[in-house]
DONUMAR-847774 format. One record per residue (C-alpha): z, y, x; residue in three letters; chain. Coordinates in nm, 4 decimals. Example, Ala and Ser with C-alpha at 12.3 -4.5 7.8 and 13.67 -1.06 7.14 Angstrom:
<pts>
- 0.7800	-0.4500	1.2300	Ala	A;
- 0.7140	-0.1060	1.3670	Ser	A;
</pts>
This chain:
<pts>
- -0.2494	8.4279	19.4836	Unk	A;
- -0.2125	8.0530	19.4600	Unk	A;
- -0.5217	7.8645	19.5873	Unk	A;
- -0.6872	7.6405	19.2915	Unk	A;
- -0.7027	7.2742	19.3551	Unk	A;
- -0.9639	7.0617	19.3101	Unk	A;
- -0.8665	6.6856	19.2190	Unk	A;
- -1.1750	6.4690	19.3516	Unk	A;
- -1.1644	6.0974	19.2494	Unk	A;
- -1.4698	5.8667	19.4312	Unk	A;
- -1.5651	5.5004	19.2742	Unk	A;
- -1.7116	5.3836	19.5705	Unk	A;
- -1.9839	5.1363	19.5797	Unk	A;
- -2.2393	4.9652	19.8683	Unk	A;
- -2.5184	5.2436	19.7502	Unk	A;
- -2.3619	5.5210	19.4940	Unk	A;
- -2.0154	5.6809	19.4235	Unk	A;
- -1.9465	5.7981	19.1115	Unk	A;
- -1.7360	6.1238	19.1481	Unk	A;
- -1.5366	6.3039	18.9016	Unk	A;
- -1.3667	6.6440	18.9595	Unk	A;
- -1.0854	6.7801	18.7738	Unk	A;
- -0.8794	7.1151	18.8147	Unk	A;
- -0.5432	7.1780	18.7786	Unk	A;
- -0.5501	7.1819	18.4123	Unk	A;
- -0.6981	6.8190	18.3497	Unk	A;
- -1.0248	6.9601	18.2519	Unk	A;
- -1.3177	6.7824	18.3797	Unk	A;
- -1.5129	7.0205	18.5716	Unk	A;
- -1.8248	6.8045	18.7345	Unk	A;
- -1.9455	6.4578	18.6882	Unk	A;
- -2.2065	6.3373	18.9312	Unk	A;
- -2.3389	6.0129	19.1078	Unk	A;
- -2.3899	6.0422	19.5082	Unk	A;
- -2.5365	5.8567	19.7451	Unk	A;
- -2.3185	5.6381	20.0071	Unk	A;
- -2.3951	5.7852	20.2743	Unk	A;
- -2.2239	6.0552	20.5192	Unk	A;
- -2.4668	6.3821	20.4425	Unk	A;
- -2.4234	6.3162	20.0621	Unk	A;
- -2.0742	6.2994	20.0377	Unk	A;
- -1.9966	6.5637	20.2699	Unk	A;
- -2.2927	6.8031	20.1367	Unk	A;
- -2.1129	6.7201	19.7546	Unk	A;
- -1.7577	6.8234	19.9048	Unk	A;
- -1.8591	7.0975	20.0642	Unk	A;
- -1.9872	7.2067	19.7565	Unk	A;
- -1.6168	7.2904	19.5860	Unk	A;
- -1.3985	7.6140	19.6329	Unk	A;
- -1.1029	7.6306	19.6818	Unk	A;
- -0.8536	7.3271	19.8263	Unk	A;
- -0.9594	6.9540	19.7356	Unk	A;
- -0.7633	6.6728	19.6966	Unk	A;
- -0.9290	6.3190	19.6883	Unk	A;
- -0.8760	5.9876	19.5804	Unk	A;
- -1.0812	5.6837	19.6100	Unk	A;
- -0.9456	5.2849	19.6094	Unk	A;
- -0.8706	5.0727	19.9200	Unk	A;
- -1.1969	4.8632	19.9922	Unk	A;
- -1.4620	4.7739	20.2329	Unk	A;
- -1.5813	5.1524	20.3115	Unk	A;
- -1.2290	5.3087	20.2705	Unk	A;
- -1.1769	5.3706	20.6503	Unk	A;
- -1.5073	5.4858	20.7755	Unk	A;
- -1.4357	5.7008	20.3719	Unk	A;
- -1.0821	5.8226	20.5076	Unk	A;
- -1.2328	5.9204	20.8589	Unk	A;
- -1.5316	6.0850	20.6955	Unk	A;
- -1.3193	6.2839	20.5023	Unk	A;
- -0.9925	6.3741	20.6215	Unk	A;
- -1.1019	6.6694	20.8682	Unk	A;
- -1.2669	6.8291	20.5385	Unk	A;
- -1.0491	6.7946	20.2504	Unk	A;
- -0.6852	6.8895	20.2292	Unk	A;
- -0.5408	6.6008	20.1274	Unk	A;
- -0.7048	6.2034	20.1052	Unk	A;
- -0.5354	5.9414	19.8946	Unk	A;
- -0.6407	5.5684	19.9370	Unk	A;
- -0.4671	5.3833	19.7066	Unk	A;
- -0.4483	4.9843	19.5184	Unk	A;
- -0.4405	5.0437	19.1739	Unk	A;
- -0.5316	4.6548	19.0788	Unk	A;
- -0.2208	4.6046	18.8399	Unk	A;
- -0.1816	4.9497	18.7154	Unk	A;
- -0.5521	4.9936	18.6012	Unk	A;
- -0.5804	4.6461	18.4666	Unk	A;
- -0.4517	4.8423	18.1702	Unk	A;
- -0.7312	4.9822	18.0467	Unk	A;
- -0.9479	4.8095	17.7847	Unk	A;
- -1.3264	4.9799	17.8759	Unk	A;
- -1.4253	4.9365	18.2624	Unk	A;
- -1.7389	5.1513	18.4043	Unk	A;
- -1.7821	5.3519	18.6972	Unk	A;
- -1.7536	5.6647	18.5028	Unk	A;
- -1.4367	5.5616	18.2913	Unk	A;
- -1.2328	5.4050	18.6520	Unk	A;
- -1.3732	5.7577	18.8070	Unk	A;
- -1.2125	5.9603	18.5548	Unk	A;
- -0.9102	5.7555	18.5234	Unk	A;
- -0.8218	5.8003	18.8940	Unk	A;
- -0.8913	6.1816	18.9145	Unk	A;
- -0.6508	6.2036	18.6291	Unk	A;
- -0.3751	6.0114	18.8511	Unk	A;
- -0.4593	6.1959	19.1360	Unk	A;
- -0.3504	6.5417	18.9503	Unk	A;
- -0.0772	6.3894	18.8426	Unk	A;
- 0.0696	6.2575	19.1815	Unk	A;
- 0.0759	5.9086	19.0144	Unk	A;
- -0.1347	5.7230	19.3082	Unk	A;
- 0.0550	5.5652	19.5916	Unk	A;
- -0.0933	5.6346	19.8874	Unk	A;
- -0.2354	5.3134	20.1457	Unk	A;
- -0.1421	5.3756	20.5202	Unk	A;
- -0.5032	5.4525	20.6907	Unk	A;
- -0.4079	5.6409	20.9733	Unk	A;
- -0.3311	5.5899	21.3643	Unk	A;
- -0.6838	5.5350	21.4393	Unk	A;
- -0.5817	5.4579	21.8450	Unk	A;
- -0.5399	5.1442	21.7231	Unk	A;
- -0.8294	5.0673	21.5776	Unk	A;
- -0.9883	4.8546	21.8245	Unk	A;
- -0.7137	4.6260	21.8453	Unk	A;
- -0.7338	4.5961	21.4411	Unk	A;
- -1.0940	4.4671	21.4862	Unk	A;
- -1.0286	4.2556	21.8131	Unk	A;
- -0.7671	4.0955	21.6298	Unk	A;
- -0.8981	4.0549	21.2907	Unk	A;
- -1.2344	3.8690	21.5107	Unk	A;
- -0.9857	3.6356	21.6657	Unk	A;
- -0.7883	3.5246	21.3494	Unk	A;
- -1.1750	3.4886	21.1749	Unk	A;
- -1.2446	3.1922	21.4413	Unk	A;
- -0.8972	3.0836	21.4411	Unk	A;
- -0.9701	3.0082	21.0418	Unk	A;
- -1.3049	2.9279	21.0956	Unk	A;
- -1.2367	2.6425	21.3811	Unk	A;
- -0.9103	2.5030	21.1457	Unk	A;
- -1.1574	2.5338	20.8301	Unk	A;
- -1.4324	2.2782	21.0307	Unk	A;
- -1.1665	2.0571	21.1965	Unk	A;
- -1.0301	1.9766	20.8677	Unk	A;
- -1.3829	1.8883	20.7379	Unk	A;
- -1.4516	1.6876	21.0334	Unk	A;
- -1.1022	1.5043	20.9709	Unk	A;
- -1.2053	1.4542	20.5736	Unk	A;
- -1.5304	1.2806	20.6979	Unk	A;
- -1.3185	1.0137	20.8537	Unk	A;
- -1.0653	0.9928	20.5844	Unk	A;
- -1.3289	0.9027	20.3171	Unk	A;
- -1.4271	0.6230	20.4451	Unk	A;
- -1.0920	0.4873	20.5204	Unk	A;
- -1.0713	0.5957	20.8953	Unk	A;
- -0.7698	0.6706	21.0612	Unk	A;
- -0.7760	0.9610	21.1747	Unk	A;
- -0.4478	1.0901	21.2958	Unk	A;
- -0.3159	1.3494	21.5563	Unk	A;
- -0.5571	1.5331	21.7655	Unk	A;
- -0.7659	1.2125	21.9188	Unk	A;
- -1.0177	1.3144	21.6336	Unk	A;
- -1.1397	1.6521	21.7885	Unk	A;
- -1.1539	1.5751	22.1591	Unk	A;
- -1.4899	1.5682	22.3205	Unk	A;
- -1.4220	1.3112	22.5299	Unk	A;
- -1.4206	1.0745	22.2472	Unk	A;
- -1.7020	1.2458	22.0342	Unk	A;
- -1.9431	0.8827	22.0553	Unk	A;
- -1.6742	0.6944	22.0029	Unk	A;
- -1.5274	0.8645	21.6789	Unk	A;
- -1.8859	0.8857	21.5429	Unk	A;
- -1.9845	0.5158	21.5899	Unk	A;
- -1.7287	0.4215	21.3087	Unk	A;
- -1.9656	0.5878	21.0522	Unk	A;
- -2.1806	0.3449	20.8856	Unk	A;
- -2.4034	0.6357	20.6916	Unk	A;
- -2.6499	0.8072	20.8751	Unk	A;
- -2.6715	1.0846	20.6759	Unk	A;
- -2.2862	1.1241	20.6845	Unk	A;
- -2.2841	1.0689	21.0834	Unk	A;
- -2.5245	1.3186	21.0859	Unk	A;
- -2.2862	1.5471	20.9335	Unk	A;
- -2.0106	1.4947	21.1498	Unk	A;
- -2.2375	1.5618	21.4479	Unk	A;
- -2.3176	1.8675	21.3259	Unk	A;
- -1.9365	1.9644	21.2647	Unk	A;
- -1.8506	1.8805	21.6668	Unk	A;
- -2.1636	2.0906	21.7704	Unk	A;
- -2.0214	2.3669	21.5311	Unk	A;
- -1.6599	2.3121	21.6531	Unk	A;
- -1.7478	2.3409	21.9857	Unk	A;
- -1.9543	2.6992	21.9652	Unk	A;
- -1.6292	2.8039	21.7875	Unk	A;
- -1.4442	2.7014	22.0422	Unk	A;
- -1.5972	2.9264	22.3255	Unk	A;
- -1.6294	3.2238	22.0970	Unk	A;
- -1.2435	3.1805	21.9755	Unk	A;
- -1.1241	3.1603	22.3574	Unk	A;
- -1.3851	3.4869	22.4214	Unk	A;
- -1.2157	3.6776	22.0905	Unk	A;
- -0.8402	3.5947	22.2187	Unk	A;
- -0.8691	3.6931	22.5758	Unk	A;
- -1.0799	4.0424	22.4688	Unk	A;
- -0.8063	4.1041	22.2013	Unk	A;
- -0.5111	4.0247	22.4235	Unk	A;
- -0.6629	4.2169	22.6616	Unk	A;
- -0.6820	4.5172	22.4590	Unk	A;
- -0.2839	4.4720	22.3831	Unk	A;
- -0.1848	4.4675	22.6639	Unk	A;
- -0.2898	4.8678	22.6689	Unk	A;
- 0.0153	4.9039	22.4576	Unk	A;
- 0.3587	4.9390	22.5670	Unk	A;
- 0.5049	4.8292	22.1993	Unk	A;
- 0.3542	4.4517	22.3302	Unk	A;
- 0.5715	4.3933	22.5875	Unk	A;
- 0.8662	4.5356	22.3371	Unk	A;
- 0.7250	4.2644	22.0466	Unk	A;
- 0.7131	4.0290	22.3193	Unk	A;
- 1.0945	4.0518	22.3860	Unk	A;
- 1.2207	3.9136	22.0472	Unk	A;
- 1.2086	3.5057	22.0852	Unk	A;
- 0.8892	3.3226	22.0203	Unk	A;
- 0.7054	3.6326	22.0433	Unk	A;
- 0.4039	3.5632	22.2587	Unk	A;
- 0.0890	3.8018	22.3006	Unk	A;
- -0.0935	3.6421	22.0579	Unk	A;
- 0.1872	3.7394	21.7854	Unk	A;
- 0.2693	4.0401	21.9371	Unk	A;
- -0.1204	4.1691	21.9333	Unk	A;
- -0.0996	4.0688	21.5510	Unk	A;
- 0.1508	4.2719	21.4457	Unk	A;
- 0.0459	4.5576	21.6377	Unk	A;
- -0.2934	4.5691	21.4894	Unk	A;
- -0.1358	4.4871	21.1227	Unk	A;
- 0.1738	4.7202	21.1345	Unk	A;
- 0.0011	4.9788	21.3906	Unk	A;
- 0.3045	5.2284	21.3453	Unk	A;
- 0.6732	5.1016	21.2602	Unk	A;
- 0.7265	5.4503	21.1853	Unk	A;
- 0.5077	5.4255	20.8658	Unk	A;
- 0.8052	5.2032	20.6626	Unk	A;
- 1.1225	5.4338	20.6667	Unk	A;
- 1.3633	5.1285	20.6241	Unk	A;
- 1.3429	4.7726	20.6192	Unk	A;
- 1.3624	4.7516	20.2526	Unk	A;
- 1.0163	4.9239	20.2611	Unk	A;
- 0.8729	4.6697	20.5260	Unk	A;
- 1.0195	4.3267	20.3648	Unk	A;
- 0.7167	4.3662	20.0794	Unk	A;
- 0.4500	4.4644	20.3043	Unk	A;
- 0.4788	4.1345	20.4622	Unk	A;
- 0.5711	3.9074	20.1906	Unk	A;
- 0.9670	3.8634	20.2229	Unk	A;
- 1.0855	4.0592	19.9089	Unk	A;
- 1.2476	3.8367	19.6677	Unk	A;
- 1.1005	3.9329	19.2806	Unk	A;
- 1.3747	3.9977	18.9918	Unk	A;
- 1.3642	4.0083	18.6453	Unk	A;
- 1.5665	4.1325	18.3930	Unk	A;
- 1.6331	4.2477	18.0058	Unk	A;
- 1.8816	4.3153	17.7396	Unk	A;
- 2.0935	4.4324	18.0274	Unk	A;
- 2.3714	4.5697	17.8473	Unk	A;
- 2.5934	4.5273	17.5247	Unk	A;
- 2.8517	4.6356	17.2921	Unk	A;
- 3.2190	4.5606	17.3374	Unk	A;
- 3.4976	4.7764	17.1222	Unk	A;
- 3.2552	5.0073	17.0424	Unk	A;
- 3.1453	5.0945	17.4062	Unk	A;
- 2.8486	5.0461	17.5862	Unk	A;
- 2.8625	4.8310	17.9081	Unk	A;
- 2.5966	4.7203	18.1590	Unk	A;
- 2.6121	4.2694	18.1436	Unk	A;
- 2.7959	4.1322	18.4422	Unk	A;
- 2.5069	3.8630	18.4823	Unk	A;
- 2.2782	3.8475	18.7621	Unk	A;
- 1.9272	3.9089	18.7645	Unk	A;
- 1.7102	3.6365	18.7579	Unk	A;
- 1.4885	3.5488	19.0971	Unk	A;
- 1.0879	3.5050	19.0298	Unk	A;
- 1.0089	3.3955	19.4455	Unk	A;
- 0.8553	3.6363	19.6652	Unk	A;
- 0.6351	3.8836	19.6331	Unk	A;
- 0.2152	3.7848	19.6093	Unk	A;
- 0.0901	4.1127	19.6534	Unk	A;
- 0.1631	4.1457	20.0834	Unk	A;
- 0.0079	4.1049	20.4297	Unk	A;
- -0.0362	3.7009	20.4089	Unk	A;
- -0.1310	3.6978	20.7887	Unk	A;
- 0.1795	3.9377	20.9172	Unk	A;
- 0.4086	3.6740	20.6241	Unk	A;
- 0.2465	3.3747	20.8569	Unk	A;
- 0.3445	3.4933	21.1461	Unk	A;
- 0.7098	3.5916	21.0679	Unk	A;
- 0.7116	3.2684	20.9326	Unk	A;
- 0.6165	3.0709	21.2007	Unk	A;
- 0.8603	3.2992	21.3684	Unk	A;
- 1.1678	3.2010	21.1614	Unk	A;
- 1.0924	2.8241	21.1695	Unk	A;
- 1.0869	2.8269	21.5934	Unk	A;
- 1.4002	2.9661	21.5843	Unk	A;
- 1.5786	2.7061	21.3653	Unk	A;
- 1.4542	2.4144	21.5820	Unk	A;
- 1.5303	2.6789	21.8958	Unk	A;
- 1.8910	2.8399	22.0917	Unk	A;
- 2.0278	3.1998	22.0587	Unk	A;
- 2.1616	3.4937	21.8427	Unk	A;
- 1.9457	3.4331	21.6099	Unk	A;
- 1.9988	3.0212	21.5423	Unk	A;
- 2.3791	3.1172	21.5497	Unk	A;
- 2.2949	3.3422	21.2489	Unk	A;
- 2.0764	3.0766	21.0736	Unk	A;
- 2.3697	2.8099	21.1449	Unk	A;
- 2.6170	3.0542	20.9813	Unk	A;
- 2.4339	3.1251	20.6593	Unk	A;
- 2.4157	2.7464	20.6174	Unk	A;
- 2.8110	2.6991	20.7206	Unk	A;
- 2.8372	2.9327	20.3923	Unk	A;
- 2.6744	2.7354	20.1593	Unk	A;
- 2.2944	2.8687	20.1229	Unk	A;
- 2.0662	2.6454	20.0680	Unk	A;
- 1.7785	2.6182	20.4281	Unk	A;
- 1.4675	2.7584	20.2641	Unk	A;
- 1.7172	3.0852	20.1407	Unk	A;
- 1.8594	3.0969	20.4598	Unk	A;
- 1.5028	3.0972	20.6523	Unk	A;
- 1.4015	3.3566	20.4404	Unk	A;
- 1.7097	3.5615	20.5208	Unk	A;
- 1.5956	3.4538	20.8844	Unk	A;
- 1.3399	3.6210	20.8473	Unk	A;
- 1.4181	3.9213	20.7129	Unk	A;
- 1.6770	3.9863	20.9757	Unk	A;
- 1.4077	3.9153	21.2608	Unk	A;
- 1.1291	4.1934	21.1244	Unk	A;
- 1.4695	4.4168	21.0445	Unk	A;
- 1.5873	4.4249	21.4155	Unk	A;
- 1.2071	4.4505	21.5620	Unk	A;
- 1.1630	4.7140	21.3228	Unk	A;
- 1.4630	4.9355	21.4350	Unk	A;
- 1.4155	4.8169	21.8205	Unk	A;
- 1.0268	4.9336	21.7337	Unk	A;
- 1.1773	5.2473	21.6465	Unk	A;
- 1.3955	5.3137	21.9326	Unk	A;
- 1.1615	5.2161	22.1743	Unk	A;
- 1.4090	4.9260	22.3133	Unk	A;
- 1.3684	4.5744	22.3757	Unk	A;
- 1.5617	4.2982	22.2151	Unk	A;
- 1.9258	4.2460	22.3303	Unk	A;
- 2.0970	3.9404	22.1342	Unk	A;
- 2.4103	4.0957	22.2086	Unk	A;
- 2.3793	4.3748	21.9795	Unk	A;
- 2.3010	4.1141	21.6591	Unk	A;
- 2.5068	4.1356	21.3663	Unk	A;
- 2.6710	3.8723	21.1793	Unk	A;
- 2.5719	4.0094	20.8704	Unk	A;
- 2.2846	3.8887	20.6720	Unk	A;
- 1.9665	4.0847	20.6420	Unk	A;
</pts>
């Protein structure tokens, strides 16, 4: 006899979830509110017969949610259903609760990688270390505006060094203002120690991995970016082709099309036009599309395979931003595949063709 499932949707907030359970018929079987917290949940799931499926949104508690769950239930969806639920005209708890039980049942929900939990630590070692990264750039740049308002120059680096910290500061007329930009050097400074504290700890945890020294074998691949996409990508094994990994970090370029076919003698024929081209993709990993970036730019200023390729897509024609994109696409194709394999880079084995 065929075991009944049990479709389990969670709306998942700081103190309550609202859960909704469905079986395999669409009915509605419970409605309840539970408590965030591990007994709740697990005492509320371990209340169902038969096999559970459950859904609940990518957010701030879906991986200690995912971990909590997975060794109970038989199957755990996390999924980002932003655009598709914008849809409806009514938001509550209850009516997103229902909503995503009903996709859950029927297999609408695309599923959000939350798994490979040995790399957790580097996740959060890295994700520290980019937070005082942005931190430090976000006070420099107030430090610089300070200066700027008041019609300093303030170019290049000479602004930031401590060296020069009484000097910049005596060109500020305003107390209250000088104050300020004290403040901002004190500030700059703490952030400085802790950045230099979160990099080596993070770096140090990369290093555990042998898919570092295989990032770190592509050009302009240095621990810090190799330890980045690590902890972003975790598994290369997750994207089954490159076509799969290009939107994940940013690099897929957006069509859009209509009235794509027409009449001629009576038959019907698909338009010989081209689509039309809307950019990239906004919905990605912005700090794994920086760092492929950064990536592509280095190597059109730098030698190799890869700036022959970049020189030959120009030689045809395409315009430098198109062909940095296609730069780019080629570089996360290869360390995708040489992920894969387990290999490290060899420039030898390139292909001329575009990515």
């Amino acid at each position: 006899m065929k075991t009944a499932v049990q479709y389990l949707a969670f709306d998942v907030h700081q103190a309550t979830c609202t859960a909704v359970v469905r079986d395999q018929t669409g009915r509605i079987r419970i409605r309840a509110v539970v408590e965030t917290n591990a007994r709740a949940i697990l005492d509320f799931v371990g209340g169902l017969r038969g096999e559970v499926w459950v859904a609940f949104e990518e957010g701030t508690q879906a991986q200690w949610l995912y971990d909590l769950l997975s060794p109970h239930v038989k199957k755990v969806v996390v999924c980002d259903v932003r655009h598709a639920r914008a849809k409806l005209a009514n938001k509550s708890d209850q009516i997103d609760a229902d909503w995503l039980s009903e996709m859950l049942r029927l297999g609408s929900l695309r599923a959000v990688f939350h798994e490979r939990q040995d790399m957790m630590t580097l996740k959060e070692l890295v994700r520290n270390y980019t937070a005082f990264v942005d931190d430090s750039v976000r006070v420099m740049l107030r430090l610089k505006a300070i200066f700027r308002g008041r019609a300093i120059l303030a170019r290049g680096r000479g602004v930031w060094n401590p060296k020069r910290r009484e000097e910049w500061l005596s060109q500020i007329a305003n107390p209250g203002a000088q104050f300020r930009a004290s403040q901002l050097y004190n500030e700059l400074e703490i952030l400085q120690v802790l950045r230099k504290e979160a990099k080596d700890k993070a770096l140090g945890e990369a290093r555990r991995y042998k898919a570092g020294k295989l990032l770190q074998s592509f050009p302009y691949v240095g621990p810090v970016r190799a330890a980045e996409i690590m902890a972003i990508i975790r598994s290369p094994f997750r994207f089954r082709t490159k076509h799969q990994l290009w939107p994940y970090i940013g690099l897929a370029v957006v069509t859009r099309s209509t009235s794509d076919h027409e009449v001629v003698d009576g038959e019907i024929r698909r338009k010989r036009r081209r689509p039309m081209t809307r950019g990239l993709n906004q919905n990605c990993n912005h700090t794994l599309k920086k760092v492929f970036k950064s990536i592509a730019n280095e190597m059109t200023r730098g030698q190799g395979a890869f700036r022959v390729f970049y020189d030959s897509l120009l030689s045809r024609g395409i315009k430098p931003d198109l062909a940095k994109l296609t730069l780019a696409r080629k570089i996360s194709a290869c360390m995708l595949a040489a992920w894969k394999k387990g290999v490290a880079y060899d420039p030898t084995k390139l292909t001329p063709h575009s990515a």
